[in-house]
N, C-alpha and C positions, 0 to 999 in steps of 0.2 A: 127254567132258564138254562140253555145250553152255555159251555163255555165256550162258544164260538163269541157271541156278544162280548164278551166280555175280550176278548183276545184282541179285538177291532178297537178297543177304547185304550191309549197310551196308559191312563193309569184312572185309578177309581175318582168320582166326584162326590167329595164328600161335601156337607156345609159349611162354609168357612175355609176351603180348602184352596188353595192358591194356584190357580193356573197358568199355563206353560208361557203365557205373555206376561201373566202379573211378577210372574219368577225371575221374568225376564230382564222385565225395568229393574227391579231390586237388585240386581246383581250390575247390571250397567249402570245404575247410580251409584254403586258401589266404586265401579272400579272406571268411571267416565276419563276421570283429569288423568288418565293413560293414554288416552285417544290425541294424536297431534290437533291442533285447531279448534272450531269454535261446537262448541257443547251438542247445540242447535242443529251442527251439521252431522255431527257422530248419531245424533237420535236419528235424526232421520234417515242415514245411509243404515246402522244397526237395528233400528226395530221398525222401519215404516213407518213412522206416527209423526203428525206435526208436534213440536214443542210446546203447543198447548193443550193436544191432547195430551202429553207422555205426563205434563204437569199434573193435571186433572186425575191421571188413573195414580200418581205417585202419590198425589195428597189426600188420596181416599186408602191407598193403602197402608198412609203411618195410623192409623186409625184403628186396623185389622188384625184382631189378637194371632192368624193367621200369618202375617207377614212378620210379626213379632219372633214367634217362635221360630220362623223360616232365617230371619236375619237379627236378632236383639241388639248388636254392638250397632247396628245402621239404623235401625228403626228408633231407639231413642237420641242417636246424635240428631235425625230427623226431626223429632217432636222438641227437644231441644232448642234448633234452630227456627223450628215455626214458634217457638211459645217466645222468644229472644226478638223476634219482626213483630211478632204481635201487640209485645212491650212496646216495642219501639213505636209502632204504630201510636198505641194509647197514649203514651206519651209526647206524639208531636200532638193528638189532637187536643188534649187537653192544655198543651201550653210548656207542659212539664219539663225540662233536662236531664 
Protein backbone atom coordinates (compact mmCIF):
# COMPACT_ATOMS: atom_id res chain seq x y z
CA UNK A 1 0.00 0.00 0.00
CA UNK A 2 1.62 3.25 -1.07
CA UNK A 3 1.36 6.42 0.93
CA UNK A 4 -0.40 8.02 -1.65
CA UNK A 5 -3.77 6.34 -0.45
CA UNK A 6 -3.55 7.15 2.49
CA UNK A 7 -2.59 11.14 1.96
CA UNK A 8 -6.14 11.40 -0.11
CA UNK A 9 -8.03 10.19 3.15
CA UNK A 10 -8.50 13.47 5.85
CA UNK A 11 -7.79 11.07 8.59
CA UNK A 12 -7.67 7.13 9.41
CA UNK A 13 -11.19 5.09 9.66
CA UNK A 14 -11.07 3.34 12.44
CA UNK A 15 -14.28 1.16 14.26
CA UNK A 16 -16.11 3.28 16.35
CA UNK A 17 -14.35 6.26 15.12
CA UNK A 18 -16.44 9.38 14.68
CA UNK A 19 -16.67 11.17 11.56
CA UNK A 20 -16.16 14.55 10.28
CA UNK A 21 -20.25 15.11 10.26
CA UNK A 22 -20.86 13.09 13.58
CA UNK A 23 -17.89 15.48 15.09
CA UNK A 24 -19.83 18.00 13.78
CA UNK A 25 -23.38 17.78 15.40
CA UNK A 26 -21.56 17.24 18.70
CA UNK A 27 -19.85 20.27 18.78
CA UNK A 28 -22.93 22.31 17.35
CA UNK A 29 -25.13 20.85 19.99
CA UNK A 30 -22.71 21.95 22.11
CA UNK A 31 -22.49 25.27 21.51
CA UNK A 32 -26.13 25.78 19.47
CA UNK A 33 -28.06 28.42 22.03
CA UNK A 34 -25.09 30.78 20.52
CA UNK A 35 -26.74 30.95 17.37
CA UNK A 36 -29.36 34.01 17.24
CA UNK A 37 -33.01 32.37 16.54
CA UNK A 38 -34.74 29.18 16.22
CA UNK A 39 -32.48 25.90 16.82
CA UNK A 40 -34.09 24.30 13.66
CA UNK A 41 -32.92 27.05 11.47
CA UNK A 42 -29.17 27.21 12.75
CA UNK A 43 -29.11 23.07 11.88
CA UNK A 44 -30.10 23.62 8.81
CA UNK A 45 -28.08 26.79 7.56
CA UNK A 46 -24.82 24.99 9.68
CA UNK A 47 -24.79 21.33 8.86
CA UNK A 48 -27.42 20.81 5.86
CA UNK A 49 -29.54 18.30 7.66
CA UNK A 50 -33.39 18.56 8.39
CA UNK A 51 -33.99 18.68 12.25
CA UNK A 52 -35.03 15.38 12.08
CA UNK A 53 -32.40 13.95 10.56
CA UNK A 54 -29.70 16.06 12.90
CA UNK A 55 -32.19 14.34 15.85
CA UNK A 56 -31.75 10.81 14.52
CA UNK A 57 -27.76 10.96 14.01
CA UNK A 58 -27.50 12.89 17.72
CA UNK A 59 -29.57 10.13 19.57
CA UNK A 60 -27.63 7.39 18.08
CA UNK A 61 -24.62 9.15 18.94
CA UNK A 62 -25.30 9.56 22.95
CA UNK A 63 -25.05 5.88 22.75
CA UNK A 64 -21.41 5.67 21.11
CA UNK A 65 -18.43 4.96 23.52
CA UNK A 66 -16.78 7.04 20.53
CA UNK A 67 -18.69 10.31 21.03
CA UNK A 68 -18.20 9.71 24.82
CA UNK A 69 -14.54 9.88 24.76
CA UNK A 70 -14.75 12.77 21.85
CA UNK A 71 -17.08 14.96 24.28
CA UNK A 72 -17.83 13.24 28.05
CA UNK A 73 -19.18 16.60 29.81
CA UNK A 74 -22.03 16.77 26.63
CA UNK A 75 -22.58 13.25 26.17
CA UNK A 76 -23.81 12.42 29.56
CA UNK A 77 -25.78 15.87 30.30
CA UNK A 78 -27.30 14.10 27.03
CA UNK A 79 -28.08 10.62 28.40
CA UNK A 80 -29.16 12.40 31.42
CA UNK A 81 -31.63 14.37 29.79
CA UNK A 82 -33.02 11.51 27.50
CA UNK A 83 -33.18 9.07 30.83
CA UNK A 84 -35.09 12.53 32.78
CA UNK A 85 -38.14 12.37 29.30
CA UNK A 86 -38.14 9.01 29.55
CA UNK A 87 -39.07 9.06 33.28
CA UNK A 88 -41.22 11.51 32.51
CA UNK A 89 -42.66 9.64 29.70
CA UNK A 90 -43.42 6.39 32.07
CA UNK A 91 -44.71 8.32 34.39
CA UNK A 92 -47.55 10.08 32.44
CA UNK A 93 -48.42 6.73 31.05
CA UNK A 94 -48.79 4.93 33.95
CA UNK A 95 -50.72 7.66 35.70
CA UNK A 96 -47.97 8.43 38.13
CA UNK A 97 -46.68 12.26 39.23
Amino acid sequence: MSSDSTASTPEPVRAGALTDRERAILEFENRWWQHPGLKEEAIRAELSLSPARYYQILSALIDRPAALIFDPMLIKRLQRLRQARQAARERRVTGQH
